[in-house]
C-alpha positions as CSV (number, residue, x, y, z in Angstrom):
1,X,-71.9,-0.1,-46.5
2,X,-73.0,-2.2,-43.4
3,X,-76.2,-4.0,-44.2
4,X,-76.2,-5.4,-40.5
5,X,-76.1,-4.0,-37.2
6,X,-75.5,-5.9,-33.6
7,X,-75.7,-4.8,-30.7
8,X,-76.4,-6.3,-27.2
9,X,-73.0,-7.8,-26.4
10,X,-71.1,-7.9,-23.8
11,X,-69.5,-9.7,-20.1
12,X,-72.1,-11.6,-18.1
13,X,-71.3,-13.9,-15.5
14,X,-72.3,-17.7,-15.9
15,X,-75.8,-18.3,-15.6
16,X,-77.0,-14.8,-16.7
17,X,-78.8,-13.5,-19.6
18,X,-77.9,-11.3,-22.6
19,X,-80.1,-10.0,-25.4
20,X,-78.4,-9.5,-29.2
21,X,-80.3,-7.3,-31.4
22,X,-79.9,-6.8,-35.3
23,X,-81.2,-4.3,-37.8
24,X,-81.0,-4.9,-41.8
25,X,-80.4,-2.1,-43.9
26,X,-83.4,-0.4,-45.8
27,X,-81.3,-1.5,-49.3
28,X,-82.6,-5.5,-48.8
29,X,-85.3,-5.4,-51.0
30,X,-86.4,-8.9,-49.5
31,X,-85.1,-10.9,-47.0
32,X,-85.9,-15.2,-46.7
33,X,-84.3,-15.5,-43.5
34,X,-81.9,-14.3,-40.2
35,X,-80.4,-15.5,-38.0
36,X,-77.1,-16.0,-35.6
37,X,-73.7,-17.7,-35.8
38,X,-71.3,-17.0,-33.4
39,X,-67.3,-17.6,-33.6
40,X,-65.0,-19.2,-30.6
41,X,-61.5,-18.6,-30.4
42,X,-59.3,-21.0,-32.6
43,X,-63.3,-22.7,-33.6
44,X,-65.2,-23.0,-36.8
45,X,-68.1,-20.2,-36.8
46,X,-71.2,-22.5,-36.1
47,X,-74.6,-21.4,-36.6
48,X,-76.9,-20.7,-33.5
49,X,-80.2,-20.2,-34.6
50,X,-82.0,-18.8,-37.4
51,X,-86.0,-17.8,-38.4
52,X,-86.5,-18.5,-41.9
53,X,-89.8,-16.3,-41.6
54,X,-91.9,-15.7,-38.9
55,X,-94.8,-18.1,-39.3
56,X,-92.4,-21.4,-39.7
57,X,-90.3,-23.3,-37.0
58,X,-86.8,-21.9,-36.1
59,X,-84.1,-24.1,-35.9
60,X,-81.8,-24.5,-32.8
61,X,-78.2,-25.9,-32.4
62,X,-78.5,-28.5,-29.9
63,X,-76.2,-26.6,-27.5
64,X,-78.5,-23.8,-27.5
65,X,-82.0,-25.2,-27.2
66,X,-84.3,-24.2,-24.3
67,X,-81.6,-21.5,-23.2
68,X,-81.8,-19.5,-26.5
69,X,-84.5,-17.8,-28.4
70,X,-84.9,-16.1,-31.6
71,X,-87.4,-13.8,-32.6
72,X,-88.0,-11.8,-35.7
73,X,-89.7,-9.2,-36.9
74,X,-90.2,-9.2,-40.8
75,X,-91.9,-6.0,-41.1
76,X,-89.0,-3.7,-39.3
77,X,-86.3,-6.4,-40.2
78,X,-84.8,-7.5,-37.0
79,X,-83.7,-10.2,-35.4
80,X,-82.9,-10.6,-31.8
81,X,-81.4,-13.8,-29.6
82,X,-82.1,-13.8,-26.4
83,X,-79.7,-15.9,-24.2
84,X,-80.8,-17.1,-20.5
85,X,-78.5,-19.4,-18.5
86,X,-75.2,-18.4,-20.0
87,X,-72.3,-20.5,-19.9
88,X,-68.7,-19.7,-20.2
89,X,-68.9,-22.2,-23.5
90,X,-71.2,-19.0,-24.7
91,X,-68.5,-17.0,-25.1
92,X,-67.9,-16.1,-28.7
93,X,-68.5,-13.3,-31.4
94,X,-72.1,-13.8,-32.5
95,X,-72.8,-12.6,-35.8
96,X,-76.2,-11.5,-37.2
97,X,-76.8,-13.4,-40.6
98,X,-79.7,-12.7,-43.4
99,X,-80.2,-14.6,-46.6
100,X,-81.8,-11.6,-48.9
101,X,-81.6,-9.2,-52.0
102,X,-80.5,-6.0,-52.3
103,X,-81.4,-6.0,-55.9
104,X,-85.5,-6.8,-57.2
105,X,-83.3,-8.4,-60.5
106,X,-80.8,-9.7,-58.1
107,X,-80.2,-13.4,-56.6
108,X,-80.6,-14.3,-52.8
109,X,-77.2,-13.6,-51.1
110,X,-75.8,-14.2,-47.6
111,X,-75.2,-11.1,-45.6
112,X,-73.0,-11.0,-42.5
113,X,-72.7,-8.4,-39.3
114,X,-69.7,-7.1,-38.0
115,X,-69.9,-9.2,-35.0
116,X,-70.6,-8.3,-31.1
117,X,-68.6,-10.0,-28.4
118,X,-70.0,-12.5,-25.9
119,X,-67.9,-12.9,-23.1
120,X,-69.1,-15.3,-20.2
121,X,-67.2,-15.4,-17.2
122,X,-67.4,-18.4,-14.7
């Protein structure tokens, strides 16, 4: 069963902006945080931003801060990254991320989406 859900993706020319959406399943129980990696061709999947909780700071890759933002919404469960000033370095498979339970007995686990693609052209 999917436990996340992107959406949002897709071709944007250099400098515009895209916004990724992700909805947890109603099975997490709790969630500690989301977030966003994304994946390059022929790269190492590197993480892009991610909220712990609302209420604390978010954390930023450094090729990604003051262009990106991450919001989420603990009470629905969703994250979102918005992405202004896109550059063709952008492109990648993002993928939504969540650190949670799916068990009250259970342990914290990390949860992966299936990925939406990012394609910006120059």
């Amino acid at each position: 069963q999917v436990l996340l859900v992107e959406s949002g993706g897709g071709l944007v020319q250099a400098g515009g902006s895209l916004k990724l959406s992700c909805a947890a399943s109603e099975r997490f129980v709790s969630i500690d945080a989301m977030g966003w990696y994304r994946q390059a061709p022929g790269k190492q999947r590197e993480l892009v931003a991610v909220a712990p909780t609302e209420s604390t700071a978010t954390y930023y890759a450094g090729s990604v801060k003051g262009r990106f933002t991450v919001s989420r919404d603990s009470a629905k469960n969703t994250v979102s990254l918005q992405m202004n000033s896109l550059k063709p370095e952008d492109t990648a498979v993002y993928y939504c991320y969540a650190v949670g339970r799916v068990s009250i007995l259970g342990n914290p686990d990390s949860y992966w989406g299936q990925g939406t693609q990012v394609t910006v052209s120059s």
